[in-house]
Residue, then its C-alpha position, 0 to 999 in steps of 0.5 A: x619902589x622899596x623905599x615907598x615900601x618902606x615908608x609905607x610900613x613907618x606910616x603904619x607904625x606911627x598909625x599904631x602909636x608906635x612913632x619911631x626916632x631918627x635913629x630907630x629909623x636910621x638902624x633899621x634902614x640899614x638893618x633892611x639894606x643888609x637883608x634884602x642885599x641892596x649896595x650902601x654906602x654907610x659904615x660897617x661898623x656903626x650899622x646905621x644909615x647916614x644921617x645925609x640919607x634920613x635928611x633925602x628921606x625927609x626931603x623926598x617924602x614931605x607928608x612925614x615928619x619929626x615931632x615931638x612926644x607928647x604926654x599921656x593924658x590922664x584919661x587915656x592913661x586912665x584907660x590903658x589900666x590892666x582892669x580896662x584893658x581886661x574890660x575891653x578883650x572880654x567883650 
């Protein structure tokens, strides 16, 4: 049920255009762990979630997966300038 949790707050992390990295997700796993006190077996001194985990994870959930970045079209960067931005919030 938590790991649906989760997943469910990575997908909408992404959706915002904030995709995240193996690593990023692995910290955070056991960042997550640590606070809701649920039994783990990663190292205490890294802080981090195996990567035996991030590979069930990827497993066990098929409609994720690794990609990698992609440019910035130059409209869409066009776009995201301060005077767009500014344009858009005053309307």
């Amino acid at each position: 049920m938590r790991e649906k949790i989760w997943l469910k707050r990575l997908k909408c992390l992404s959706g915002r255009g904030f995709g995240c990295t193996p690593e990023q997700i692995t910290r955070a796993t056991y960042e997550y762990a640590i606070k809701m006190n649920i039994d783990h077996p990663w190292d205490e001194q890294e802080k981090i979630a195996g990567k035996d985990w991030f590979t069930s994870f990827l497993k066990r959930n098929k409609d994720i997966s690794l990609r990698k970045p992609q440019c910035l079209s130059k409209a869409r960067a066009a776009g995201m300038s301060k005077e767009a931005v500014e344009d858009f919030f005053l309307y």
